[in-house]
C-alpha positions as CSV (number, residue, x, y, z in Angstrom):
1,X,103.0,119.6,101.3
2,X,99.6,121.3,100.8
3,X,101.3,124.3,100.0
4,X,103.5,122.6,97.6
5,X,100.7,120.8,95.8
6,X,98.9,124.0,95.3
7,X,101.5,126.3,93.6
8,X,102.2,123.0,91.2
9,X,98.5,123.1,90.3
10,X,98.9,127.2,89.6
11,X,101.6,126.9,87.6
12,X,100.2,124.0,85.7
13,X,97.1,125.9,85.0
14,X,99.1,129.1,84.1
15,X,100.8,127.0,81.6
16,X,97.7,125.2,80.2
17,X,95.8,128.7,80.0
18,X,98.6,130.3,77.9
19,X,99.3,127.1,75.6
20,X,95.8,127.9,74.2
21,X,93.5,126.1,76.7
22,X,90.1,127.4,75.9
23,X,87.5,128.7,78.2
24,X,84.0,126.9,78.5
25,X,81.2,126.8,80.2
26,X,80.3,123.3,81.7
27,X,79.1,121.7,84.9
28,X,80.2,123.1,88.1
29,X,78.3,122.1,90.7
30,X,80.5,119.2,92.4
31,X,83.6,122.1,92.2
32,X,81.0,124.7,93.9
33,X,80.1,121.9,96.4
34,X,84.6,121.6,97.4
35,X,84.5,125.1,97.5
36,X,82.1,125.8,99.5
37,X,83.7,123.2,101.5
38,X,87.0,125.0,101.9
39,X,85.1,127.9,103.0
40,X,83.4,126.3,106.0
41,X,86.9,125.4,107.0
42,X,89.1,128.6,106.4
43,X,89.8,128.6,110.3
44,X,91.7,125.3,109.8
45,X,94.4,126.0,107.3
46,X,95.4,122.7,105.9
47,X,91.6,121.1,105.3
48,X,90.5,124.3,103.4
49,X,93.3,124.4,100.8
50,X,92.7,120.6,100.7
51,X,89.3,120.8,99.7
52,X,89.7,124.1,97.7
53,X,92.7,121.9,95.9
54,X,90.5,119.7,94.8
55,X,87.8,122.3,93.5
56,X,91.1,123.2,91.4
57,X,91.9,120.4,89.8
58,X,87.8,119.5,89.2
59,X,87.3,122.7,87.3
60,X,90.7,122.4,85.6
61,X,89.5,118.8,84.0
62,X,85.7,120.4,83.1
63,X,87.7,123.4,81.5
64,X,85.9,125.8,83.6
65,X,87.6,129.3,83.6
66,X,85.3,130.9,85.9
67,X,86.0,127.9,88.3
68,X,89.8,128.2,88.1
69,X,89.6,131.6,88.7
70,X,87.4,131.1,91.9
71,X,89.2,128.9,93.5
72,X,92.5,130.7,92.8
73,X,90.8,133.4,94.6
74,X,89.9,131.4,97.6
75,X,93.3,129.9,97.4
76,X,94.7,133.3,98.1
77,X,92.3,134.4,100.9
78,X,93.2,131.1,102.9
79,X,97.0,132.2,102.5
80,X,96.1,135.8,103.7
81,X,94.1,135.2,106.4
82,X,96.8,132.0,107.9
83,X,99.5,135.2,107.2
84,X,101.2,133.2,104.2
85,X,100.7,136.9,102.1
86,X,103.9,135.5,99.3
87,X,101.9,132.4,98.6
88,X,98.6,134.6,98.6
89,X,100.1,136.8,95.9
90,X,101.5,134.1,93.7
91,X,98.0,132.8,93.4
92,X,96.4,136.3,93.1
93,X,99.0,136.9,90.1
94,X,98.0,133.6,88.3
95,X,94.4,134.9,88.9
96,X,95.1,138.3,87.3
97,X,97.0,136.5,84.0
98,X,93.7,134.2,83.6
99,X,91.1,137.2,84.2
100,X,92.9,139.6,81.9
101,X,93.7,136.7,79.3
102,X,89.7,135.8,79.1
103,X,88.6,139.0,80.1
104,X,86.2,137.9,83.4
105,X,85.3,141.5,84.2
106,X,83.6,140.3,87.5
107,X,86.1,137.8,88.5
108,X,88.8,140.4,87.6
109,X,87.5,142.9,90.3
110,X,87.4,140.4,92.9
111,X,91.6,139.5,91.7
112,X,92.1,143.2,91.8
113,X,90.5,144.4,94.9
114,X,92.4,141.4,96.1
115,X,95.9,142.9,94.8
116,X,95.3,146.6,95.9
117,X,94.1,145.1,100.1
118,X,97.5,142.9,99.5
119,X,99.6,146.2,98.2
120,X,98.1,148.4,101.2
121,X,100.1,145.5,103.6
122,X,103.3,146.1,102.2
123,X,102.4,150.4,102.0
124,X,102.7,150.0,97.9
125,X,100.2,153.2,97.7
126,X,101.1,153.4,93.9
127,X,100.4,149.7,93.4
128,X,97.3,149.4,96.0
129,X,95.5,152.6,94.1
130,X,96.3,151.1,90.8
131,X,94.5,148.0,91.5
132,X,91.9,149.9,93.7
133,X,90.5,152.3,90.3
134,X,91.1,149.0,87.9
135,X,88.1,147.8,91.0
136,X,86.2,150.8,90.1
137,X,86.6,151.3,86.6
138,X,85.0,147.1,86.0
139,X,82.6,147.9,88.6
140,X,81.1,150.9,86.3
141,X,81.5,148.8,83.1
142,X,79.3,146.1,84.8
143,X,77.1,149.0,87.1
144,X,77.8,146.8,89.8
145,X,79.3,147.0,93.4
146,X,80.7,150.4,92.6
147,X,79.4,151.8,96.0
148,X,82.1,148.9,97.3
149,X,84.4,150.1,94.9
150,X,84.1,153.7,96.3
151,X,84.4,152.4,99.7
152,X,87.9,150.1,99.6
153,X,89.4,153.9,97.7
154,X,88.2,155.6,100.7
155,X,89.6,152.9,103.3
156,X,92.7,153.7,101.5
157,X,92.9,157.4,101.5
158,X,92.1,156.7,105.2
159,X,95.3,155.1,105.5
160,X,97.6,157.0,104.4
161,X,96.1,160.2,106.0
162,X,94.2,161.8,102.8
163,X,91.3,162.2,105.2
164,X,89.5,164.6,103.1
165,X,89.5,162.5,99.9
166,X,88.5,159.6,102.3
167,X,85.4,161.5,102.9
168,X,84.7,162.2,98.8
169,X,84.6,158.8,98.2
170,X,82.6,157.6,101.2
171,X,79.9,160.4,100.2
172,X,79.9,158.8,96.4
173,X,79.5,155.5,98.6
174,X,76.0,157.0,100.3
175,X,74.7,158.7,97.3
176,X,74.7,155.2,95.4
177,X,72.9,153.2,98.5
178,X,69.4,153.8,99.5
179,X,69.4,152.3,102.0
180,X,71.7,153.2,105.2
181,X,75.9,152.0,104.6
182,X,76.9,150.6,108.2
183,X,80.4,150.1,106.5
184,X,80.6,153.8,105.8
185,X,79.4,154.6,109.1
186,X,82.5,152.6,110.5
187,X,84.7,154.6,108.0
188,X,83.4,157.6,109.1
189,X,84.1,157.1,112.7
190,X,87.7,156.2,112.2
191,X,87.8,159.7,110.5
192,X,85.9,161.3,113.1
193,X,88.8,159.7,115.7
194,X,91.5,161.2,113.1
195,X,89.7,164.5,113.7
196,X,89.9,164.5,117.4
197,X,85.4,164.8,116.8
198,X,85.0,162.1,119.8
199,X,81.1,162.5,119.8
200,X,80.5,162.2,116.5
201,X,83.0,159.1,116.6
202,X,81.3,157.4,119.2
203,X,77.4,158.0,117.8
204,X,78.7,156.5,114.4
205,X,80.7,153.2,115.7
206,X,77.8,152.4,118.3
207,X,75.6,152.1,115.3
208,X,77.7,150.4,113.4
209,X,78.9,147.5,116.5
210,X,74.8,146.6,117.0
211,X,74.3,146.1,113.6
212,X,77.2,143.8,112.8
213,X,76.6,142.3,116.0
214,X,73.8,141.2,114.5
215,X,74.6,140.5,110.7
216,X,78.6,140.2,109.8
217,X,80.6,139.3,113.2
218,X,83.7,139.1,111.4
219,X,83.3,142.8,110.4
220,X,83.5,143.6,114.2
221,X,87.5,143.4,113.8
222,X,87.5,146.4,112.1
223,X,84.5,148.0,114.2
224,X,86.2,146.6,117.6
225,X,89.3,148.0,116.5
226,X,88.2,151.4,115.8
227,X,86.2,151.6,119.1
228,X,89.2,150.8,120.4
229,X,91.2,153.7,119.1
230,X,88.4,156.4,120.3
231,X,88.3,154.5,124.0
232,X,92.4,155.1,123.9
233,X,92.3,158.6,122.8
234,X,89.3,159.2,125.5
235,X,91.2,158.0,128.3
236,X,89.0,155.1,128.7
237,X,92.5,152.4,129.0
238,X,90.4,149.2,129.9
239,X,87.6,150.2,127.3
240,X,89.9,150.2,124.9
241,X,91.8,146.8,125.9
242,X,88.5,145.1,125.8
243,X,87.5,146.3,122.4
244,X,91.0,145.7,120.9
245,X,91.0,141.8,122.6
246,X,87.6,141.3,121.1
247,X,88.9,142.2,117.7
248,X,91.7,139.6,117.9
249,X,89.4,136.5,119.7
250,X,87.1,137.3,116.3
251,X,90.4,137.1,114.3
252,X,91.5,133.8,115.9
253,X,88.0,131.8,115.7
254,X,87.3,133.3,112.1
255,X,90.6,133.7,110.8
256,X,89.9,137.0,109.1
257,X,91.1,140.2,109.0
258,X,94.4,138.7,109.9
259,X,96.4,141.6,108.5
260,X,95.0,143.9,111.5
261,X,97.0,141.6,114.0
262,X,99.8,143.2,113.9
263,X,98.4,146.7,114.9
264,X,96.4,145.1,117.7
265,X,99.1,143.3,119.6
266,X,101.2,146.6,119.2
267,X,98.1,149.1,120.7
268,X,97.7,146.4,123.3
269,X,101.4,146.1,123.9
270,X,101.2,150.1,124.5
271,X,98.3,150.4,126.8
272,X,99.5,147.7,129.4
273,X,102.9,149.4,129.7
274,X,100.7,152.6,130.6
275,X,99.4,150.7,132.9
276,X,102.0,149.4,134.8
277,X,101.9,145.8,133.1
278,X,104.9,145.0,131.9
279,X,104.4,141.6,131.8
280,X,101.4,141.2,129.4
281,X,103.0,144.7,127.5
282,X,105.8,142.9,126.6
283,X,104.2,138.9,125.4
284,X,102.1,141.3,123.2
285,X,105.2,143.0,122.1
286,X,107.1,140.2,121.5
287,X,103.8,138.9,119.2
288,X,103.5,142.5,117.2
289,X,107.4,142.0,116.6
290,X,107.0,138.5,115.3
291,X,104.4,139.2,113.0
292,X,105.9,142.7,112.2
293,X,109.4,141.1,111.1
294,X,107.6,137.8,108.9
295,X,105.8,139.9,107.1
296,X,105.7,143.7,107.4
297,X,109.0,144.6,106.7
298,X,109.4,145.6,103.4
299,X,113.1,146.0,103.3
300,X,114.1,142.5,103.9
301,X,114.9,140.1,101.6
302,X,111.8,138.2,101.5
303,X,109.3,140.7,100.7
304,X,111.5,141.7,97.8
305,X,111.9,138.6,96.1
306,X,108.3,138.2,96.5
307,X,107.8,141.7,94.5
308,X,111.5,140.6,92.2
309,X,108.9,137.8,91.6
310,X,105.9,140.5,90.6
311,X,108.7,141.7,88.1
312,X,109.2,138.1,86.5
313,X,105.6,137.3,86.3
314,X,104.8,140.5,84.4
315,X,107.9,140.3,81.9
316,X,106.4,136.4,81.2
317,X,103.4,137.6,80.6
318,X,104.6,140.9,78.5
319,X,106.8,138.1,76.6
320,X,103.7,135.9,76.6
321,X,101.2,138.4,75.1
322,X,104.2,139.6,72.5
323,X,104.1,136.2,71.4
324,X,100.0,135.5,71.6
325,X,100.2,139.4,69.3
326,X,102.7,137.8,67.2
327,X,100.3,134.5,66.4
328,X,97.4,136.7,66.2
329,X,98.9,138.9,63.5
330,X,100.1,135.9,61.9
331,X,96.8,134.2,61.8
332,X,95.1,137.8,61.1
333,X,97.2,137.9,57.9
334,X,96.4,133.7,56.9
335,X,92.6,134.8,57.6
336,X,93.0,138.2,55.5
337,X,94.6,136.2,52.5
338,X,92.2,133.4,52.7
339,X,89.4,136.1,52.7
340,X,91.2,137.4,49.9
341,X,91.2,134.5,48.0
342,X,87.7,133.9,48.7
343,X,86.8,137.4,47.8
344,X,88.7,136.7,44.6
345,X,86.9,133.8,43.5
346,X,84.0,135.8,44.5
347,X,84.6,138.8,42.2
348,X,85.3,135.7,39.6
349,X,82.2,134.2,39.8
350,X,80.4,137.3,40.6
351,X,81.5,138.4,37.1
352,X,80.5,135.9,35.3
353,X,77.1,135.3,36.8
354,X,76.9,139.3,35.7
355,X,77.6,138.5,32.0
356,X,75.7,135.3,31.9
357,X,72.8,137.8,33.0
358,X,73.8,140.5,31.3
359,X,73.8,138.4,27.5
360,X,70.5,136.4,29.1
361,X,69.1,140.2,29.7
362,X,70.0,141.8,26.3
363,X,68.4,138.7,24.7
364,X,65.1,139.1,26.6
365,X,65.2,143.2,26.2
366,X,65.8,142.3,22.0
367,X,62.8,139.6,22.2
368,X,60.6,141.5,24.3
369,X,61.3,144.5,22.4
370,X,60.5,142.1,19.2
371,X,57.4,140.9,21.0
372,X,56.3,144.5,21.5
373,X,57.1,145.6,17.9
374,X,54.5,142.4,16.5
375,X,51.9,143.4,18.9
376,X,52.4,147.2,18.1
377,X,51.9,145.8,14.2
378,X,49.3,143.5,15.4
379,X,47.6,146.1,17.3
380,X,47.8,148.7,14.6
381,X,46.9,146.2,12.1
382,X,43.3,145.5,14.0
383,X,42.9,148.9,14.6
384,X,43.4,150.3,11.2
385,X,40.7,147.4,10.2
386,X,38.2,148.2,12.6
387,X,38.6,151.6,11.6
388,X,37.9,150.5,7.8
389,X,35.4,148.4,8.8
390,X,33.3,150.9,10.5
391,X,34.6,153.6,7.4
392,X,32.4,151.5,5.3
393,X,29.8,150.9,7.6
394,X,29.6,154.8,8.6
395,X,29.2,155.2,4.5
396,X,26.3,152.9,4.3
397,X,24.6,154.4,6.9
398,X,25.1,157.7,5.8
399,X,24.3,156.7,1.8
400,X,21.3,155.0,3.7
401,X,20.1,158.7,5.3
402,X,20.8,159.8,2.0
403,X,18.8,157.5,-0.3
404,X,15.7,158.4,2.4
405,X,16.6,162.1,1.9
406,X,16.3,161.5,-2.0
407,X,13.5,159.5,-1.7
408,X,11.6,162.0,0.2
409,X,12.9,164.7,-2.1
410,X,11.4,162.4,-5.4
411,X,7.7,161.6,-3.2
412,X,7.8,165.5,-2.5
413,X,7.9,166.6,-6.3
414,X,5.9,163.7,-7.5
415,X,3.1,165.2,-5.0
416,X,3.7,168.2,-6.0
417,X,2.7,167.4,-10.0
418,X,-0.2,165.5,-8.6
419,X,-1.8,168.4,-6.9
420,X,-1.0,170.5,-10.2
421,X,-2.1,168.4,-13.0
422,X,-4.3,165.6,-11.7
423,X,-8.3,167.0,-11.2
424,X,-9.6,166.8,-8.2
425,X,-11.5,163.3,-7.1
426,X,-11.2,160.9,-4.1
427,X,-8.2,158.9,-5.5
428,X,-6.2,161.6,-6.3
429,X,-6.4,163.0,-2.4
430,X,-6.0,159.1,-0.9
431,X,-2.9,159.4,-2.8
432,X,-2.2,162.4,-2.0
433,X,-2.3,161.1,1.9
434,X,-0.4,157.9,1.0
435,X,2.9,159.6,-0.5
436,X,3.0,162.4,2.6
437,X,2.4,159.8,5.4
438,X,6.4,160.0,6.9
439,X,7.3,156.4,7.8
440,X,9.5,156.1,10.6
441,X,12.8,156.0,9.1
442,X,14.6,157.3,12.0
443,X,14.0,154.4,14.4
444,X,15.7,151.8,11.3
445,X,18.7,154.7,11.2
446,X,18.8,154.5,14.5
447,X,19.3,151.1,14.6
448,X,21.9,150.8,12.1
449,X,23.9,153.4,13.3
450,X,23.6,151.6,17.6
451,X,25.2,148.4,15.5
452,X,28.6,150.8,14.0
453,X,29.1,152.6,17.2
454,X,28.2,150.4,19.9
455,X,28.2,152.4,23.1
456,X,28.2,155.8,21.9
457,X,24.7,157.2,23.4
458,X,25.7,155.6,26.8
459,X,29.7,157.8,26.9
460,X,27.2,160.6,26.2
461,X,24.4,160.0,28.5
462,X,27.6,158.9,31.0
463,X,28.8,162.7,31.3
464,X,25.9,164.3,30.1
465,X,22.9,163.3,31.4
466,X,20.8,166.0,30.7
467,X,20.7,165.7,26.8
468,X,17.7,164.7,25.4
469,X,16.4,162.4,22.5
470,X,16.2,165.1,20.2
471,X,20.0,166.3,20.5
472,X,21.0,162.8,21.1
473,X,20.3,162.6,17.2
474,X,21.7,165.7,16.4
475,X,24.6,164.3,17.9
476,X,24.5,160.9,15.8
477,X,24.3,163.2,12.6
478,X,27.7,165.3,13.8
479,X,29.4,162.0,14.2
480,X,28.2,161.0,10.7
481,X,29.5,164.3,9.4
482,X,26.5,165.2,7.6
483,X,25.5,168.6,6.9
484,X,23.3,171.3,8.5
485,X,20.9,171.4,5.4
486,X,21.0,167.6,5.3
487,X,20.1,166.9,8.8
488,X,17.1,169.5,8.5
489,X,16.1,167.6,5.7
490,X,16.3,164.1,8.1
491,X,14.8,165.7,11.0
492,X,12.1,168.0,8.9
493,X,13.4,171.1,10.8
494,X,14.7,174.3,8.9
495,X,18.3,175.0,8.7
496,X,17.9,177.8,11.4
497,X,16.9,175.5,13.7
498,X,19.8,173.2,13.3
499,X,21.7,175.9,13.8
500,X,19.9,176.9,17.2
501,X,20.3,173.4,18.2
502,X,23.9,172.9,17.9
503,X,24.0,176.1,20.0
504,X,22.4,174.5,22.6
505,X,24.3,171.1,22.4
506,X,27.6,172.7,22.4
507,X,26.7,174.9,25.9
508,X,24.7,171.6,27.1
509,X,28.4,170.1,26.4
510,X,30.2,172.7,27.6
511,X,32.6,173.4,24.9
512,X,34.1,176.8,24.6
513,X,34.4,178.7,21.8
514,X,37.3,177.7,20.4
515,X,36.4,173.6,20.4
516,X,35.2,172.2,17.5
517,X,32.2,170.6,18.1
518,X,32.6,168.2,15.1
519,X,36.3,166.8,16.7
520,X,34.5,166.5,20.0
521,X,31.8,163.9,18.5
522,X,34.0,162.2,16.6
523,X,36.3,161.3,19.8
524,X,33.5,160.0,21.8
């Protein structure tokens, strides 16, 4: 009834899955807590599928992929290991359908390395390696468990006799653990036995039997078993009855490694007829046969309607997945004409915005543009009235040096007549004095000419610092544009020496001899 209830359950959550039922990730703990329930009980067949049945059903009302998929998984371990191997695969299938379909890459491994140990029962090499490098290809996605990846390849070369590709894959096992692999060490024994290397076969297994003595019991079926084999092939009958018995009392109080039953009860069957026990040689015959002919035999009609079932799954799911590629094109194409809409009214708008900008733009460029115009106007405007303004106020100045030049000129002659027709007396030489004392006209044209161009002797003293008060003026005079004969006459120098000057202010400038001293001024 168990058994019933439990393929009901995978079928309904095959169905569920593949109607759409979506994957999330919720609360798990009371599922964890039945599983690891049904765990503790795997030696007592019908109370660990009841309590992994109702991890099921918990994680199948939370949603819970991950959880379906475990306990699918345990689901087929308890069928393995109680020898059920057609119920085991049914689950490992519906486990495969929901991995691949939600793409689990660790819980996949686990449903594959499941499917190629099953395969490897029924001597499906093709099938068993298949499953075996899907287990190896996750493992390197993920960079996890490879070395165990390696190792169930290896256990399957060992099988079927490949010894040397056995031991490839068990050396990729060792170079990928630091630390030392007692599993490969086990391995290597049984291919040590294959290679009639008794010594070597016995150093490796003893290592291997005290450290799962002391860590994994249940991997002492496998380590029993091959200790077995060497004690056989060394002669050692009893040895080897003990070892192989040990492997099966593990077997019964664990219920693991059930699938190495078979062999046992046939090895043991073999030795006691050797030794003269036909009794005992032929109950363990009679138990090899039994479990040889439920579930061994391939040819029957059982194991193949259990693959003829294989066959039906996978055309389901190939008709399932045609149909899921058929509603993904379908909603591919209502998503691409939606977007295509969308992108339409996009363009639409998009277009508009750009003219709305575009006209907004042109608008601003022609006001701007307007703007700049007026301020150019404005600009030139102010500049052509400063310029007029200080036009004028460069002429008074300069008709101001002037007057002083023709008023120096008239007190010049008027002394002049004095001293030739006025006799000599005291008056006429206080006059005389009077008319010749200078006044200081340059400090007030000095002062009038600071007020027109405000800043000038500072952009000179700026960049030439060494020019002194004297060329300073000489400089004020250039910028006036007056003459060399008139600013001898201001400055009471001869023409020769205003020409000696301006030698010297154009080198203390440092104007060549093509620059124009009078354009150099007159842009300061």
């Amino acid at each position: 009834m168990n058994r019933c209830y439990k393929t009901i359950q995978c079928v309904l959550v095959l169905t569920l899955f593949f109607c759409g039922y979506k994957a999330q990730a919720k609360d798990s703990v009371l599922g964890d807590q039945y599983l690891i329930k049904g765990r503790q009980l795997e030696g007592k067949y019908d109370s660990a599928v009841y309590w992994t049945g109702l991890a099921l059903a918990y994680f199948e009302t939370q949603a819970d992929t991950a959880g379906i998929l475990k306990s699918l998984l345990q689901v087929a371990d308890i069928e393995k290991n109680d020898g059920n191997y057609y119920d085991s695969f049914e689950n490992l299938w519906n486990a495969q359908l929901l991995a691949d379909r939600f793409r689990d890459d660790q819980l996949s491994r686990q449903v594959h390395r499941e499917l190629g140990l099953l395969n490897s029962y029924f001597d499906r090499t093709e099938d068993s390696f298949t499953h075996y490098f899907k287990v190896l290809a996750l493992a390197k996605k993920s960079k996890h468990n490879v070395s165990s990846a390696y190792h169930a390849i290896a256990a399957r070369y060992i099988d079927i006799g490949d010894l040397d590709m056995a031991s490839t894959y068990l050396d990729s096992c060792e170079l990928l653990k630091q630390k030392t692999n007692y599993f490969v060490k086990a391995r290597r024994g049984l291919i040590a036995i294959k290679r009639q290397q008794y010594d070597l076969a016995e150093k490796l297994l003893s290592q291997a039997k005290r450290h799962f003595e002391k860590s994994r019991v249940t991997y002492l079926v496998v380590v029993d078993t091959y200790w077995g084999d060497l004690k056989r092939e060394q002669g050692q009958k009893q040895e080897a009855i003990k070892a192989y018995e040990n492997a099966l009392e593990i077997i019964r109080m664990y219920k693991t490694h059930t699938d190495y039953e078979y062999d046992l009860y046939r090895k043991l069957a073999a030795l006691f007829y050797e030794l003269g026990n036909g009794g005992k040689a032929y109950d363990y015959l009679l138990k090899s046969k039994e479990i040889g002919d439920r579930l061994f035999n391939v040819k029957t009609d059982h194991a193949q309607s259990l693959f003829d079932m294989k066959n039906k799954y996978q055309d389901k799911v190939k008709e399932q997945e045609a149909e899921l590629k058929e509603r993904e094109i379908e909603i591919a194409q209502n998503q691409q004409e939606y977007f295509n809409l969308q992108l339409s009214f996009a363009l639409v708008f998009l277009f508009m915005v750009v003219i709305v900008l575009f006209v907004k733009g042109r608008s601003q460029i022609k006001k701007h543009r307007v703007e700049k115009a007026h301020n150019k106007q404005m600009a030139e405007a102010e500049r052509e009235k400063l310029e007029a303004i200080n036009e004028v106020k460069n002429k008074e100045l300069t008709s101001f040096a002037l007057q002083l030049i023709e008023k120096e000129t008239k007190i010049s002659e008027l002394v002049s007549y004095i001293k030739d027709n006025v006799p000599d007396s005291k008056e006429k030489q206080r006059t005389i004095d009077q008319s010749t004392q200078k006044s200081d006209f340059w400090e007030e044209f000095n002062a009038r000419f600071t007020q027109v161009h405000t800043g000038f002797y500072k952009k000179l003293l700026e960049s030439y610092p060494n020019l002194t008060p004297t060329e300073l003026k000489h400089c004020a005079l250039v910028k006036l544009k007056f003459s060399s004969k008139e600013m001898a006459h201001l400055l009471n120098i001869s023409v020769g020496s205003i020409h000696i000057a301006r030698h010297r202010l154009r080198k203390k400038l440092d104007l060549n001899r093509e620059d124009n001293l009078e354009t150099f001024i007159a842009s300061i």
